[in-house]
N, C-alpha and C positions, 0 to 999 in steps of 0.2 A: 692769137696769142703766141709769141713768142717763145720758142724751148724752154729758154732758159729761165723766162718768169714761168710759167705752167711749171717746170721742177720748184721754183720756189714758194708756189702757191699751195703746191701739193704739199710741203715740208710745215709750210705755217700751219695746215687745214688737221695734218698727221701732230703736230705740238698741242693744237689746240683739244683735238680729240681726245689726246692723254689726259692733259691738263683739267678740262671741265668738258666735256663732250660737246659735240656737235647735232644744230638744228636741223631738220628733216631737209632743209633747202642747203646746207653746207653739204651734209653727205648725197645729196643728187650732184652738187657741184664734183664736190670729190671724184665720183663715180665717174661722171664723166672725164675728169681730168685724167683720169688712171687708163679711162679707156682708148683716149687722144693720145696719150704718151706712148703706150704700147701699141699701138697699129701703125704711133711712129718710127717707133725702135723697129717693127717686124719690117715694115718697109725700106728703112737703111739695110738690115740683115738681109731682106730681096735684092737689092739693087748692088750689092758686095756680090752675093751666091750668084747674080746673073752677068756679075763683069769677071770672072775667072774661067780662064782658058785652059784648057788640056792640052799640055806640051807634049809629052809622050805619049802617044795613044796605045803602043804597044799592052799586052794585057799584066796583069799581074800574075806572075808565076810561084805557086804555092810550093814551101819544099817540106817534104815528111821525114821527120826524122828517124831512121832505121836500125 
């Protein structure tokens, strides 16, 4: 499935649960969707955090103020 329907299926699944609740086989759906989307999102967030470089390597110099 697609990102962008998985968000939209997640949103109809989240109206419907307001509106009249959801069957024990909707919220297994749900659950999984939510758990599909987020180890997506964490995995974009790995793959940003492991393509940035250190340009200055120099250390960070702490100054106190006296």
């Amino acid at each position: 499935m697609e990102m962008n329907d998985m968000i939209e299926r997640i949103y109809e699944l989240a109206d419907k649960m307001k509106q009249e609740g959801l069957t024990a086989e909707e919220l297994e759906e749900q659950k999984e969707l939510y758990k599909r989307y987020l180890a997506n999102i964490r995995g974009q967030l790995k793959a940003q955090l492991d393509n940035i470089e250190v340009v200055d390597k120099s250390p960070i110099q702490l100054h106190t103020l006296n």
